[in-house]
C-alpha positions in Angstrom: 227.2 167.1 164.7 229.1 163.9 164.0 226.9 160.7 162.4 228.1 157.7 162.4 226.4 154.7 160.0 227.6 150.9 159.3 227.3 152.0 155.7 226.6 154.0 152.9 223.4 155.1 152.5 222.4 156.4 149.7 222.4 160.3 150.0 226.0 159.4 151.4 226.5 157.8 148.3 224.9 160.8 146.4 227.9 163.0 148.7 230.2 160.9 147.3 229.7 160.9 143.8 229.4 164.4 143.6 233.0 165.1 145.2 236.1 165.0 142.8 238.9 164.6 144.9 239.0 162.2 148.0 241.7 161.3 150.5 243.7 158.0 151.5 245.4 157.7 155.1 247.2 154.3 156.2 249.7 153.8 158.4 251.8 150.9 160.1 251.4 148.9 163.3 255.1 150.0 164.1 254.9 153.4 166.3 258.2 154.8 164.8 256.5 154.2 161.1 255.2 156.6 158.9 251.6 157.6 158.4 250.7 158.2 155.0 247.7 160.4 153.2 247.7 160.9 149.8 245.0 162.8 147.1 243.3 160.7 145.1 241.2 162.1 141.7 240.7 161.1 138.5 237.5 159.2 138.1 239.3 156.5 140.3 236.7 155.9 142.6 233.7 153.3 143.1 230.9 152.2 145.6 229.9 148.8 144.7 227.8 148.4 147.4 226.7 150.2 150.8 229.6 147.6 152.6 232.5 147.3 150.0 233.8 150.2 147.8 237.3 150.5 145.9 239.7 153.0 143.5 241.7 152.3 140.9 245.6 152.9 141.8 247.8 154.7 139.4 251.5 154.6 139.4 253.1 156.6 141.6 256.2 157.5 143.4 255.5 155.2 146.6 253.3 152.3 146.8 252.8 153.4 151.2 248.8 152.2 150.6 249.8 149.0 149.7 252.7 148.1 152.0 250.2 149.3 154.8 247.5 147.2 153.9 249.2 144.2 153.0 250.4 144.5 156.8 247.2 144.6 158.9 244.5 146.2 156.1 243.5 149.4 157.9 242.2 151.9 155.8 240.2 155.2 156.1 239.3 156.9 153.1 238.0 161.0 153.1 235.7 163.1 150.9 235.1 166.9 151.9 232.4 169.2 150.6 234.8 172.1 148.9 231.7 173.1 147.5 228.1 172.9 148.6 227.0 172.4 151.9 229.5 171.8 154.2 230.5 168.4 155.8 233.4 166.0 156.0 232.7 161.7 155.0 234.8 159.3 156.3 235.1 155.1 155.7 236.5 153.2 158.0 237.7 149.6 157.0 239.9 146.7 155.4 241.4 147.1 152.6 243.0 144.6 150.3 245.3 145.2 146.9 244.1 143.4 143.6 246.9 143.2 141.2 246.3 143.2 137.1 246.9 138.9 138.1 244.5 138.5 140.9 241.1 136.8 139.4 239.4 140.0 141.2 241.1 142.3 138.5 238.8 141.3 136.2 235.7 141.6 137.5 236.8 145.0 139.0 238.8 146.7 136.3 235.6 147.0 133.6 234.3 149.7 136.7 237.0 152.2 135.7 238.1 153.9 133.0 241.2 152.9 131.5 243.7 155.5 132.6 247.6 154.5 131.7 249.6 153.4 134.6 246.8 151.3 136.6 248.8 149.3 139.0 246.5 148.0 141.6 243.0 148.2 142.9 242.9 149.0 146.2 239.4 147.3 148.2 237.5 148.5 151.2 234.9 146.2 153.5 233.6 149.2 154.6 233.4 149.0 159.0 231.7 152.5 160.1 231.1 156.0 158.5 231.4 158.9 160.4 230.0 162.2 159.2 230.9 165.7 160.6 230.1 169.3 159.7 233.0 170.6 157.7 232.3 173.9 158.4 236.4 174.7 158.7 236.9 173.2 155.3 237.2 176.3 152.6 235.4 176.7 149.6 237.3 176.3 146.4 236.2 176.0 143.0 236.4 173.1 140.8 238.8 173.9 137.6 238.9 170.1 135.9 241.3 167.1 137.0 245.0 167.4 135.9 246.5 165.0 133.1 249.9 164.8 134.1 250.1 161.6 135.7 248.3 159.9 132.8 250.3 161.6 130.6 253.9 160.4 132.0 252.5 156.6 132.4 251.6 156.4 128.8 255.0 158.2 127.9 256.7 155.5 130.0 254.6 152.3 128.1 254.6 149.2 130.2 258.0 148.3 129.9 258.9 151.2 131.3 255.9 151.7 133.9 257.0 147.9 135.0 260.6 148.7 135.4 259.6 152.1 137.2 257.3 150.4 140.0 260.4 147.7 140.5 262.6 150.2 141.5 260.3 152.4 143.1 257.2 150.6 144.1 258.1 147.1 146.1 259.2 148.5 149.3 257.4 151.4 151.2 259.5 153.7 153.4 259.5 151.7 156.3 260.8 148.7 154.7 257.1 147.4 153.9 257.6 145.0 150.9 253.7 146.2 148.7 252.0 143.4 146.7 254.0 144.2 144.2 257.1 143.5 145.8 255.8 140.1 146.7 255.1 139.0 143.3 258.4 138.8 142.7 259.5 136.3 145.6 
């Protein structure tokens, strides 16, 4: 049941684009660290080629992605059918955080729409893709993305967002400093 492929094809790609919610998991080389998975949604997500793909990061209450891949840039990003067919897409790969000041922002920024409280770009060299069925993955209907993350970051305004991701964003749980972290050094 499980395919694996050294990149997107393009009915992948077609999987992909039709799904409105995908998943990020990273985690530390340290065995006593913390794996982390987080939703992603929004429109935040991009193929740019059948090797490289990347999402647009909002602000959050952690910055685990980051810290992670700043450390040894593993990466494996999920999309589930929760309508449709069945079946279950992952990328495997190495990732890489582009900041609002790396030259990379702006090539890669114009791909997304502008949603308040953008504070990174998180990259993927895509390494394998593994399909499987998904057949254990429930149906659920689609109702529309939520707002409320885009709302508080334009509430905030920069100065604020920028103060926020300071005290919140620099150091994962594990004592990661993120890219963000290490602008400041």
């Amino acid at each position: 049941m499980a395919q694996q492929y050294d990149s997107l094809t393009p009915k992948l790609q077609d999987f992909i684009a039709q799904q409105q919610i995908f998943f990020v998991a990273t985690a530390p080389l340290s065995a006593e660290g913390h794996v982390n998975l987080s939703p992603k949604g929004l429109d935040s997500f991009r193929i740019l080629s059948p090797h490289r793909v990347a999402y647009l990061d909002l602000t959050g209450s952690g910055n685990e992605t980051s810290a992670h891949v700043q450390e040894n840039g593993r990466i494996t990003l999920m999309f589930c059918a929760f309508q449709g067919p069945p079946l279950i897409l992952r990328i495997y790969g190495q990732g890489t955080t582009v900041l609002p000041q790396s030259p990379e922002w702006d090539t890669l920024y114009p791909l997304f729409p502008p949603l308040s409280g953008a504070r990174q770009i998180l990259h993927v060299e895509v390494a394998k893709v593994q399909t499987s069925c998904g057949m254990g993955v429930p149906r659920f209907g689609y109702e529309g993305q939520r707002n409320e993350l885009v709302d508080w970051a334009s509430q905030k305004g920069e100065d604020g967002l920028n103060s926020y991701r300071q005290t919140k964003n620099r150091v994962s749980l594990d004592g990661l400093v993120t890219p963000l972290g290490a602008v400041d050094r």
